[in-house]
C-alpha positions in Angstrom: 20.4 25.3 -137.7 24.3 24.4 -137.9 26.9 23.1 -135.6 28.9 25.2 -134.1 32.0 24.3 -136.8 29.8 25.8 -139.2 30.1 29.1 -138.5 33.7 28.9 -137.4 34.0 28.4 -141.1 32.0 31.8 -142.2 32.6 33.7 -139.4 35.4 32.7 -137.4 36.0 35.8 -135.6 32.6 36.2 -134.0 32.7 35.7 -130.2 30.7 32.4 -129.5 31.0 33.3 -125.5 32.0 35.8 -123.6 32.2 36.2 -119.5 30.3 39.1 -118.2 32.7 40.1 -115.7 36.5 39.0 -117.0 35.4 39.8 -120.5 37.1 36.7 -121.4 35.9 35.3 -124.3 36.1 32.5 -127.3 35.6 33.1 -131.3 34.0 30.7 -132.8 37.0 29.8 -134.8 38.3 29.2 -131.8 35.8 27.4 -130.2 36.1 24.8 -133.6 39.8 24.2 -132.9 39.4 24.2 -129.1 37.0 21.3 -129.3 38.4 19.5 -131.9 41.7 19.2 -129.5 39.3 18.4 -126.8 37.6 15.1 -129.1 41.0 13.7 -129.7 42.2 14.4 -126.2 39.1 12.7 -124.8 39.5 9.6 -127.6 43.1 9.7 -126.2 42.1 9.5 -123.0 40.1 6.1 -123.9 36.4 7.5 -124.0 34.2 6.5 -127.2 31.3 7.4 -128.5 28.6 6.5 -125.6 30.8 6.6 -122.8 30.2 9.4 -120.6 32.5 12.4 -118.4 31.1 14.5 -115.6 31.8 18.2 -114.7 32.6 20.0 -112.0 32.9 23.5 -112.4 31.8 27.1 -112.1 30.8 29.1 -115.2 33.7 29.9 -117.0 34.8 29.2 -121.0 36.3 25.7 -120.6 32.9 24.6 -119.5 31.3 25.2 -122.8 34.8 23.7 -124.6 34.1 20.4 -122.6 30.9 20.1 -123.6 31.3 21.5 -127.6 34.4 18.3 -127.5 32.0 16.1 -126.0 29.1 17.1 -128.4 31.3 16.0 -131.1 32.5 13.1 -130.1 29.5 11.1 -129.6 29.7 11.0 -125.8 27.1 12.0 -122.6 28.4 15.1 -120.2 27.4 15.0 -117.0 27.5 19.0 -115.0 26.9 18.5 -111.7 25.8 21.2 -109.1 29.4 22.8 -107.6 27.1 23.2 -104.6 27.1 19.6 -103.5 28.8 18.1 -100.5 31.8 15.2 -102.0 29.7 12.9 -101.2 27.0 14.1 -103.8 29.5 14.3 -106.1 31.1 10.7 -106.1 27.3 9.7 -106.1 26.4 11.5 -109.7 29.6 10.3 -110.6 29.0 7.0 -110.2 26.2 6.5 -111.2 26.7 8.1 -114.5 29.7 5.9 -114.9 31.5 8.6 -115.8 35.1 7.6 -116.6 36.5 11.1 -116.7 36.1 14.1 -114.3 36.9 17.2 -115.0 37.5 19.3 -111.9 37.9 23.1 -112.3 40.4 24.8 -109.8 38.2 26.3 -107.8 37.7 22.8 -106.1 41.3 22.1 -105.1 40.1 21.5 -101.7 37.9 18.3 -102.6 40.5 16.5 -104.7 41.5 14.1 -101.5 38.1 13.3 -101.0 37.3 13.0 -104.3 40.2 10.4 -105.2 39.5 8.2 -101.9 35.7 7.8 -102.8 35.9 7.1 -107.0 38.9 5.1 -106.7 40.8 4.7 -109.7 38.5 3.9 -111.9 37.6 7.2 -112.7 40.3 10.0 -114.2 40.3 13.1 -112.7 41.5 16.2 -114.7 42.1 19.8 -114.0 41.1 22.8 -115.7 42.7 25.9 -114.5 45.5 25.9 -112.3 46.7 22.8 -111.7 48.1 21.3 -108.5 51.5 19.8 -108.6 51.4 16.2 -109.7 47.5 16.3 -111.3 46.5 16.3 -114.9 45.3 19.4 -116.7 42.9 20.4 -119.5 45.4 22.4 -121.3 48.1 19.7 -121.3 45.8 16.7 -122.1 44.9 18.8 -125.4 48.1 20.3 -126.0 49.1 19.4 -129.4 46.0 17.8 -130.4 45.0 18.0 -134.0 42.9 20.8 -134.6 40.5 19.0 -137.1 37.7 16.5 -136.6 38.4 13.4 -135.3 37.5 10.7 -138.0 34.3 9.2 -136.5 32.6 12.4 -135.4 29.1 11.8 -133.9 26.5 14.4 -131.9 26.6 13.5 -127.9 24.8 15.2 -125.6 23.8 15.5 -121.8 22.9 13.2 -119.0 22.0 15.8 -116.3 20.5 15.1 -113.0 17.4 16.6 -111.6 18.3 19.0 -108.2 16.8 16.2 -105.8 14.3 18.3 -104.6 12.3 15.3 -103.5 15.2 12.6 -102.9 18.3 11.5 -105.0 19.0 13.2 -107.9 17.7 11.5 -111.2 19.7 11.4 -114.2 17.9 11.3 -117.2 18.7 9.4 -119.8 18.9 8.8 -123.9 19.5 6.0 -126.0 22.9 6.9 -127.5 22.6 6.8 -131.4 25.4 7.7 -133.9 23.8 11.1 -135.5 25.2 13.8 -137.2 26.7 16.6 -134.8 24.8 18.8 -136.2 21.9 17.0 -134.4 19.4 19.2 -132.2 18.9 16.9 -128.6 16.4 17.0 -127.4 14.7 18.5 -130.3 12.5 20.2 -128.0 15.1 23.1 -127.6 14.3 24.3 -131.8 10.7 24.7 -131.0 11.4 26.6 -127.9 14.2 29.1 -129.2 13.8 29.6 -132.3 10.5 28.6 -133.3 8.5 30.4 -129.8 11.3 33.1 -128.7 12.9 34.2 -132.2 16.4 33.6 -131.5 18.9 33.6 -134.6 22.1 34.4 -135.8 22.0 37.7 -134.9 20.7 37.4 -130.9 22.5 37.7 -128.4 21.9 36.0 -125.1 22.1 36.7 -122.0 22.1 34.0 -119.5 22.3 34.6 -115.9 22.1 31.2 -114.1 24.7 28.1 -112.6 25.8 26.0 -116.7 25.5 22.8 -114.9 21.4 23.4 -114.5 19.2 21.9 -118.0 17.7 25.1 -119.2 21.0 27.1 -119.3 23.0 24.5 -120.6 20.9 23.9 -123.2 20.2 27.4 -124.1 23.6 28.2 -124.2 24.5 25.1 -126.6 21.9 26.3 -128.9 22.6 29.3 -129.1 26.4 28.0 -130.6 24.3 25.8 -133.1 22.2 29.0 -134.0 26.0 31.3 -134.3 24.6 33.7 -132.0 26.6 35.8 -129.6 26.2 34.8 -125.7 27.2 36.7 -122.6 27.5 34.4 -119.5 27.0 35.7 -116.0 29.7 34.3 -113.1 26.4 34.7 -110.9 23.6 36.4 -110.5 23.7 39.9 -109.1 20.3 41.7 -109.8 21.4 45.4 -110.7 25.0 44.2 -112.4 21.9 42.0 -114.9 20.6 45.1 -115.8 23.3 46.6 -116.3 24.6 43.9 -118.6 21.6 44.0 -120.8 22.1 47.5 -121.6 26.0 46.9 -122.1 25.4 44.0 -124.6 22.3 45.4 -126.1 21.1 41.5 -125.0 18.1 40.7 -127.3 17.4 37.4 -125.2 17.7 36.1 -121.8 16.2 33.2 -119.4 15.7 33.4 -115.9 13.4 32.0 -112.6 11.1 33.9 -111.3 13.4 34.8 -107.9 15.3 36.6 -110.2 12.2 38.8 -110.7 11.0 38.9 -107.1 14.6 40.0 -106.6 14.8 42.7 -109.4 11.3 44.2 -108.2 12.7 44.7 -104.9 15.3 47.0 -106.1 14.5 51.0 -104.8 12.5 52.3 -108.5 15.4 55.0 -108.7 17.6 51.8 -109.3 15.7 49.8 -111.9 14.8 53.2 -113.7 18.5 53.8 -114.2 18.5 50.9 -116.8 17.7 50.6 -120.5 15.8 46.7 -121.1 14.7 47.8 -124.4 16.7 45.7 -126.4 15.2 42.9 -125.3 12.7 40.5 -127.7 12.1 37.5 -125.4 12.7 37.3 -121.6 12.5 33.8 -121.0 11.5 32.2 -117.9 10.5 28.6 -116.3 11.9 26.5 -113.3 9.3 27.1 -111.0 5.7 28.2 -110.9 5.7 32.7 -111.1 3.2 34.1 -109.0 0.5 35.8 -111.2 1.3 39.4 -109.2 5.2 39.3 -109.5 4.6 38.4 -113.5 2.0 41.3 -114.3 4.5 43.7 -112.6 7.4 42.3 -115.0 4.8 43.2 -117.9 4.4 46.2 -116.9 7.7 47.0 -116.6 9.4 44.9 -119.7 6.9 45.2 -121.5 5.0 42.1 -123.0 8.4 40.0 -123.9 7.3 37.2 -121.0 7.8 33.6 -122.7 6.8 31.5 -120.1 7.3 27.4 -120.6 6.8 24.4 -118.1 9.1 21.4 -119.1 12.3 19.2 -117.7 15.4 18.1 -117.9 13.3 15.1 -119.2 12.3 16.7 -122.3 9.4 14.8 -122.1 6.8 17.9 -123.5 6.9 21.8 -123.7 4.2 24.2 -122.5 4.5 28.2 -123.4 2.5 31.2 -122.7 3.1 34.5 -124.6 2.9 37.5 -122.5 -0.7 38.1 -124.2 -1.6 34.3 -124.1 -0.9 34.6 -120.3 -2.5 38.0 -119.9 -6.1 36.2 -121.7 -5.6 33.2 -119.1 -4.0 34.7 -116.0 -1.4 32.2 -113.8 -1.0 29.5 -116.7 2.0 27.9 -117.9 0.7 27.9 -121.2 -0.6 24.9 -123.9 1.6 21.5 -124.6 3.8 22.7 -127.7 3.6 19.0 -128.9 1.3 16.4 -128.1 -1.6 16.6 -125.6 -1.9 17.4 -121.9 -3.4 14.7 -119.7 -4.9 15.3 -116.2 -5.4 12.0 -114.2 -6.6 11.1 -110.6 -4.6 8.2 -108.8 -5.8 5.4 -110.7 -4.8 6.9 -114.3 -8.6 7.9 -114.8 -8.6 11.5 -117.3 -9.8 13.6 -115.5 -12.0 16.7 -117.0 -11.7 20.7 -117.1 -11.3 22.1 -114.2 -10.3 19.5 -112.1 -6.5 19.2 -110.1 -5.0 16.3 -110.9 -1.3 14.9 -112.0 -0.1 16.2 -115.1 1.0 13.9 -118.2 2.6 14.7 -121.1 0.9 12.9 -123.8 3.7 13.4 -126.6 5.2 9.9 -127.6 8.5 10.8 -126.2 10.4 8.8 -123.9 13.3 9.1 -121.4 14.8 6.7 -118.7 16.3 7.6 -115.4 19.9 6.3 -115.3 20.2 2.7 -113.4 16.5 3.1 -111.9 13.9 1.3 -113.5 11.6 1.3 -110.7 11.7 5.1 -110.8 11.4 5.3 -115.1 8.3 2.9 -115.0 6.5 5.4 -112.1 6.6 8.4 -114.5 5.0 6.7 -117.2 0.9 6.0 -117.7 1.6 3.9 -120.6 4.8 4.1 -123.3 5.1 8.1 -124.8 2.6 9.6 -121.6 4.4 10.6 -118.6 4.7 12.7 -116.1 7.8 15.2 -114.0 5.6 15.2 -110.9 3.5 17.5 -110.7 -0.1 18.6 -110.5 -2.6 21.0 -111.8 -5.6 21.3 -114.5 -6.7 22.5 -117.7 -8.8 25.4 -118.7 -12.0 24.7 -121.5 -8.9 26.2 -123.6 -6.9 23.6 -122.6 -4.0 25.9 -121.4 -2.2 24.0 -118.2 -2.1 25.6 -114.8 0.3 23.9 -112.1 -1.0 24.0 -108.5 2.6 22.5 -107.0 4.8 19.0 -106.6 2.7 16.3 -106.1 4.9 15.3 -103.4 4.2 18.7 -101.3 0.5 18.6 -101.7 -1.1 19.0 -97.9 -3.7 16.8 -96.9 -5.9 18.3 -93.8 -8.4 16.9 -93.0 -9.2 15.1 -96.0 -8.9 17.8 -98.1 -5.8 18.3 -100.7 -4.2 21.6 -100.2 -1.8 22.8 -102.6 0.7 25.5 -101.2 2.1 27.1 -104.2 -1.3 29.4 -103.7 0.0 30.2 -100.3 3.7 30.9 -101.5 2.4 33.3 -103.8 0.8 35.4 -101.3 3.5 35.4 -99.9 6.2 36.3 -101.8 3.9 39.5 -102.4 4.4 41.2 -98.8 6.6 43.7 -98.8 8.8 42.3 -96.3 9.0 39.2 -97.3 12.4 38.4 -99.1 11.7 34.4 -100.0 8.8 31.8 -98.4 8.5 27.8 -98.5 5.0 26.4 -97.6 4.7 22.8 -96.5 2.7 20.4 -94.4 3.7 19.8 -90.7 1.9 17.0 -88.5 -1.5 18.1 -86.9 -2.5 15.6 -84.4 -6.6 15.7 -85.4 -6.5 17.0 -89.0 -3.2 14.6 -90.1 -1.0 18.0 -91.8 -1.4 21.9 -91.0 0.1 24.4 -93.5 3.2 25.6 -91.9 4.9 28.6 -93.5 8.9 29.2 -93.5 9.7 32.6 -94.0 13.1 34.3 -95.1 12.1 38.6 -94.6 14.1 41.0 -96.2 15.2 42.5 -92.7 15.9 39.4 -90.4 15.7 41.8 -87.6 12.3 42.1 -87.9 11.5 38.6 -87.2 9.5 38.4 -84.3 5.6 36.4 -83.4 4.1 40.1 -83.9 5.7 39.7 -87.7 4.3 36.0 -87.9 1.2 37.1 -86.9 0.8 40.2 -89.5 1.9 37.8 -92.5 -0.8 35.1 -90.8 -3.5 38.1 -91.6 -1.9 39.2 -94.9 -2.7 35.5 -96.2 -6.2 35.5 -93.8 -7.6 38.5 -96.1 -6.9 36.9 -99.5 -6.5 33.3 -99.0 -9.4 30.8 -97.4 -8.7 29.7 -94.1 -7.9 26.6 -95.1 -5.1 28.1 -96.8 -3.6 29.9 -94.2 -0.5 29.3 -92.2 -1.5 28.3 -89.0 2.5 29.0 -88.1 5.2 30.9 -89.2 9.1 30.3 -88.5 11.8 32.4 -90.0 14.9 31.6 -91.5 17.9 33.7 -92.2 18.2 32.3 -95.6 16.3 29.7 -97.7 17.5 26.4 -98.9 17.4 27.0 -102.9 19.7 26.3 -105.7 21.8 28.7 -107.4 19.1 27.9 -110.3 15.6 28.9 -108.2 14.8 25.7 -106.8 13.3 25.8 -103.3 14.8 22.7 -101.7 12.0 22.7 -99.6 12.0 19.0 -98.4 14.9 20.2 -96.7 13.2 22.1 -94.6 10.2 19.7 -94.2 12.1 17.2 -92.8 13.0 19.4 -89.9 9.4 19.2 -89.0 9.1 15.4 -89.5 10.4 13.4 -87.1 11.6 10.1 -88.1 
């Protein structure tokens, strides 16, 4: 493992990045001299080692030239979602403490609203084009020294969870001046190289928003590793295919939408595609339903990698494709450390029983400026939890039953809808589904489903009522939606994330 500088000094002229649609694309030599301007532009600019920037852009190459200058210069980067409303924004910003934003040009429109909320306390820089009177990217590094600035140390991120159960969390390290050629969170060597294989020679596909963990990460290994990646604008399901193929991609990561959304392609259309180059097909974010995965075997092959973690770094589950095909619907066994299950009071609970999941590893985290909500995830110092729930086979591979936080209680009795979702998501009309609790006068909560179908125009109580006995003939009653609504579209992240207390709190008054 090598920092990126490395192989900018044996193989300079080997593309680090490229955009899959532009074709734009940086060397590694260049990469080394773009983010050595960028350090002493950012030292210029009065930031040290611990002091942190934030980022707001679409994927593009200057994304991964911030973060490389920030890498090396001993200083947290902060990508925030360029789906949030200004008001998001100046709050991550904040309360990162970022003194620095980098703005790309494709957000020209927020700049007044952005400047009258942060005050100026906080610097705002361009990259792109550049209104008249603002700073840039390129003219702040202009004429920089291409070589490393003389107290080089290894920074890295300080990302914030979506929020799909409140404010966004960012989660935090102790700053320490190591080596750039430092792997953090060390979690990501296991995981690549050690699990999926990468190397040198890979390259990587990654379809998904740069300002989420997993591709951020992924894509900063894959620099450390000198492997080749190939960066998607967005996500379009057959131009994915198509780009595997092109590239001869050996790796990629994605969330299981992706695959509900690749399966629902006419068979004509995903036949037209080679995937065989591919070793590892990567995927975590959110819980796969066990039907959706098979048919991805079937069709890939068995190059599934599956792995529960988060942007807390806290632990690491993975399931091979064979691991998962012996223990169908887990997330695999804990990488490092032990997986506890434990009931509300902290008791261990044993096989077999649903309860929240803690990662037993010794490895700690903070969330920034809340230390209300950093002492909640932890059972004791090194055991914590990223809020979910689920149990443990007599193998001890994990399976997750959903968010602690959406977990239904009728009657008494804990529901957990990810079961329901699943169902779902299988109907062949159904494009996307969010299952919640809504308020049941006599039994406290009903399961409520939310439904997006691949036709709106089909939406109608005689649809509600065929998906009610889709889930009647697989599910237990108790399982099944007493309700459906429909929704054009579903409130997810560009990532896979169902913001689903979004839509919960439409049916919660007050």
């Amino acid at each position: 493992m090598n920092h990126p500088s490395f192989h900018a000094s044996t193989n300079p002229d080997k593309i680090a990045y490229r955009m899959a649609g532009s074709g734009a694309f940086l060397t590694y030599g260049e990469l080394d001299r773009k983010s050595n301007q960028g350090a002493h532009a950012l030292q210029q600019a009065g930031l040290q080692q611990g002091d942190r920037l934030a980022l707001l852009m679409e994927n593009r190459l200057e994304f991964m030239e911030v973060c490389w200058s920030a890498q090396r210069s001993g200083i947290y980067y902060s990508a925030i979602s360029r789906y949030l409303s200004p008001d998001e924004i100046t709050y991550i910003v904040r309360d990162c403490e970022a003194k620095l934003l980098l703005v790309s040009d494709r957000y020209t429109d927020m700049l007044s609203r952005l400047r009258d909320s942060l005050g100026p306390d906080v610097r705002i820089v361009f990259v792109g084009e550049t209104p008249a009177g603002e700073e840039s990217w390129d003219s702040l590094t202009a004429g920089q020294p291409a070589t490393p600035i003389a107290d080089e140390a290894a920074g890295t991120d300080l990302l914030y969870s979506s929020g799909t159960t409140g404010r966004p969390k960012g989660i935090m390290r102790t700053f320490a001046p190591l080596p750039i050629d430092t792997i953090i969170p060390p979690l990501m060597t296991i995981l690549c190289v050690d699990m999926a294989g990468m190397s040198s020679d890979s390259v990587y596909l990654s379809p998904a928003p740069l300002y989420h963990a997993a591709p951020l990460r992924f894509c900063m290994m894959t620099g450390s590793l000198g492997a080749t990646t190939v960066i998607m604008e967005r996500f379009d399901p057959e131009d994915y295919l198509r780009l595997i193929g092109e590239h001869a991609a050996t790796h990629t990561q994605l969330v299981p939408t992706m695959f509900v959304r690749m399966l629902k392609l006419p068979d004509d259309r995903r036949a037209h595609y080679d995937v065989t180059s591919l070793h590892a097909a990567i995927h975590a974010a959110a819980p796969c339903p066990a039907e959706i995965k098979q048919r991805m075997i079937d069709w890939w092959g068995p190059i599934l990698i599956e792995y529960y973690a988060g942007s807390e770094a806290n632990g690491v589950t993975l399931a091979t494709s064979a691991e998962w095909l012996a223990h169908r619907g887990t997330v695999g066994k804990s990488l490092i450390g032990a997986i506890r299950i434990v009931d509300p009071d902290g008791k261990e609970l044993p096989v077999g029983e649903i309860g929240d999941v803690y990662f037993d590893t010794g490895l700690v985290f903070q969330y920034n400026n809340d230390p209300e909500k950093t002492a909640k995830a932890f059972l004791r110092e090194g055991c914590s939890t990223l809020g979910d729930v689920g149990y443990l086979d007599e193998d001890g591979y994990l399976y997750l039953t959903d968010r602690a936080a959406y977990t239904i209680i009728s009657g008494g009795v804990n529901i957990y809808p990810q079961e329901t979702e699943d169902q779902l998501v299988c109907h062949p009309d159904v494009a996307d589904v969010a299952v919640f609790g809504v308020p049941n006068e006599e039994m406290g909560e009903e399961v409520k489903a939310v439904v997006q179908l691949k036709d709106p125009d089909q939406a109608s109580p005689e649809m509600a009522q065929a998906l009610i006995d889709w889930c009647g003939e697989r599910l237990s009653r108790l399982k099944t939606p007493r309700s459906i609504d429909f929704r054009t579209e579903m409130p997810r992240t560009p990532t896979g994330k169902l913001l689903k207390r979004k839509l919960k709190d439409e049916y919660w008054p007050g």
